[in-house]
N, C-alpha and C positions, 0 to 999 in steps of 0.2 A: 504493500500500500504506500501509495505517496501524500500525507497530510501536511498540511499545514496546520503549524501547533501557533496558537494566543496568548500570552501570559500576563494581566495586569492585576491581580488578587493585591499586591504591595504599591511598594515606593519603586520598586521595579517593572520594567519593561523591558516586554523579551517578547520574540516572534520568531518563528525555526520552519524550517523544510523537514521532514524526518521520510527519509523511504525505507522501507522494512524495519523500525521503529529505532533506526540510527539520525541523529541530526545531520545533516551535508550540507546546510548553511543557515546561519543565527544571528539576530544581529539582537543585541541588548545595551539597558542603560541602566545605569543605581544612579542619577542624580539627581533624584525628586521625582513629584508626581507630575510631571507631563506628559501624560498620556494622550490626551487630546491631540497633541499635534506629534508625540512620537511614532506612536502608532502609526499611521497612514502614514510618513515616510518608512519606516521599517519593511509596511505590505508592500508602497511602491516599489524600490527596493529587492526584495526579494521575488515577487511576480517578475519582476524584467530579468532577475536573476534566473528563475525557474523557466522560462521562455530562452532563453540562451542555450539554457541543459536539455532544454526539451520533458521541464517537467509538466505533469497535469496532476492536481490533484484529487482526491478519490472519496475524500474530507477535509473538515473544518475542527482542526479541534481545539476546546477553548475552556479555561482553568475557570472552574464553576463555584468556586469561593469555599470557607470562605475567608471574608478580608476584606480590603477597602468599599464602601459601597458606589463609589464613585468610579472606582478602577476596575469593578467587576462588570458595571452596567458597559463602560467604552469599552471595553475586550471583548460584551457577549452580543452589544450592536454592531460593531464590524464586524466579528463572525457570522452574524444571520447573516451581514448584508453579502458577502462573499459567499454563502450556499446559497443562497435566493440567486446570484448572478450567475454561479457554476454552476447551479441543480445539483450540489452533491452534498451529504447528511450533514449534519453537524454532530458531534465527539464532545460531550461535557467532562469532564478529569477534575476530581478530587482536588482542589489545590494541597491538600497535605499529602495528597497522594502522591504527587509528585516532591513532594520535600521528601519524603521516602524513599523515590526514584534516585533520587540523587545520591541523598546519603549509603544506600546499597552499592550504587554505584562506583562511588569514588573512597568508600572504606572498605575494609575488610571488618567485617564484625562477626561475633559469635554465632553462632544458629539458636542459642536461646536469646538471643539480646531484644529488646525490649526498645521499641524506636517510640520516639514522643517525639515530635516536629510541632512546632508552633509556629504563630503566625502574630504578629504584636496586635494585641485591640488595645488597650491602653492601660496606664499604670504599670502593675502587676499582675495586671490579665491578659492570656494570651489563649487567642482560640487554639483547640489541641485535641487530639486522642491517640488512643494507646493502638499499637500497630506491633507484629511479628517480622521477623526476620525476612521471610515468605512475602512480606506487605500482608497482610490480612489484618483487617481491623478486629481489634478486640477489646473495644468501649465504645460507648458513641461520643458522637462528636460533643464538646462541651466550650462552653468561655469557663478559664479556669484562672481561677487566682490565686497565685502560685507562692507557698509559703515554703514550708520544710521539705515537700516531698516526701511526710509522711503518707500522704492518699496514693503513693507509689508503689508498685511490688515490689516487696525486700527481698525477693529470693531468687533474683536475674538480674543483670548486668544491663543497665538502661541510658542509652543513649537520645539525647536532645537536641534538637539545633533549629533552625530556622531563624526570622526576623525579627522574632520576639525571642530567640532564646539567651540570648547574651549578659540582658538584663538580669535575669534570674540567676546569673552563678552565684551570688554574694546569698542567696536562700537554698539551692538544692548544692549540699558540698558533703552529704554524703557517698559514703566510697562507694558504692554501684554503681552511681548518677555520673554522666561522663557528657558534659558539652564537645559537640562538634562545629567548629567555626567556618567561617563561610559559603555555608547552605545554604542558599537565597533558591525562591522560585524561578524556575528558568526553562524556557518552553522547547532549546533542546533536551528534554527528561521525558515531554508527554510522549516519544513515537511510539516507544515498547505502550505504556499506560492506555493510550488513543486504539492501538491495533487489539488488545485486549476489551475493551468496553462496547458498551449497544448503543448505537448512535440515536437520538430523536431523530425519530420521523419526518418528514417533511409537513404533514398534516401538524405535528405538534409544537411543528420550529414555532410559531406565532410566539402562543403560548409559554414557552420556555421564559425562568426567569432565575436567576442567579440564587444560590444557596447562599444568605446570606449570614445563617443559625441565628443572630436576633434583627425584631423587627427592625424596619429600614423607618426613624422618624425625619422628617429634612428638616433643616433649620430655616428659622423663617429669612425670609428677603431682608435682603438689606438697600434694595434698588426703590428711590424715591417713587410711589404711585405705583408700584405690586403688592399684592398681599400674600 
């Protein structure tokens, strides 16, 4: 399969080619939330990139939160808009799923090991759940506010990392509990993720809406004469 992966769940922006669920070309930024206008250079970009290669792709697939509310909505409306223009599915992915992806990816860890990827909502809370070696989840997703790490299994070797987890090492310092540094969401991770998962339908692309896990409230206007 030849997808095109989306990534804005963060303060990162990331967009990737993956064929047979390897990245062959990625372009990303960590300098803030400009997603608005990163994005659509990134797709341009990489569309003329894939027209060169002679790529087409086969899917859309696009990191379904959660995480920022603002960064999930611009990552999953260019994604519709690109399967409504190609006719081909869209591929929702776990955004911790792929912090997962990564971290299997680029460590070697235990086969009992105990993965927690976070994602910063703020303060001391960080959206999160508990995942196997395999990736298989085994919690559900939660905002969690992260004290001792006693709500932790003590009897497996637990690794953490993501965009929220850095904050937390001054609270989780016991010895099973192990931070991994520079795990950032990043959309060459989704190709293996994307070639695994059930794409929406095209009846239900409309429909589809970003897993945000808490309600999305807007803050009121600040533009003179909107309410």
């Amino acid at each position: 399969m030849t997808i095109l992966a989306i990534e804005t769940s963060t303060s990162v922006c990331s967009a990737a080619w993956c064929i047979n669920g390897q990245a062959v070309a990625s372009r990303i930024s960590t300098e803030g939330s400009n997603h608005a206008s990163l994005l659509p250079t990134f797709i341009d970009e990489l569309i003329k990139e894939g027209q060169e290669q002679g790529w087409k792709a086969d899917a859309v697939a696009v990191s379904e939160g959660p995480g920022s509310y603002t960064g999930l909505r611009i990552g999953l409306s260019t994604a519709k808009g690109l399967c409504y223009g190609w006719d081909v599915p869209l591929i929702p992915i776990p955004t911790l799923n792929i912090l997962c992806q990564q971290a299997i990816a680029t460590h070697t860890l235990p086969e009992d090991a105990v993965l927690l990827p976070m994602i910063d909502a703020r303060r001391m809370e960080v959206y999160t759940a508990l995942y196997n070696a395999q990736l298989q989840r085994t919690s559900s997703v939660m905002a969690q506010v992260v004290e001792d790490g006693q709500w932790l299994p003590i009897n497996r070797p637990i690794y953490y990392f993501g965009d929220g987890a850095a904050k937390c090492q001054t609270v989780l310092t016991l010895p099973h509990i192990h931070f991994l540094p520079d795990i950032i969401p990043h959309a060459a991770y989704m190709g293996v993720l994307a070639e695994q998962a059930q794409p929406i339908q095209t009846i239900e692309m409309a429909y589809y809406t970003p897993f945000y896990l808490k309600e999305f409230i807007p803050a009121p206007t600040h533009v003179k004469g909107l309410k």
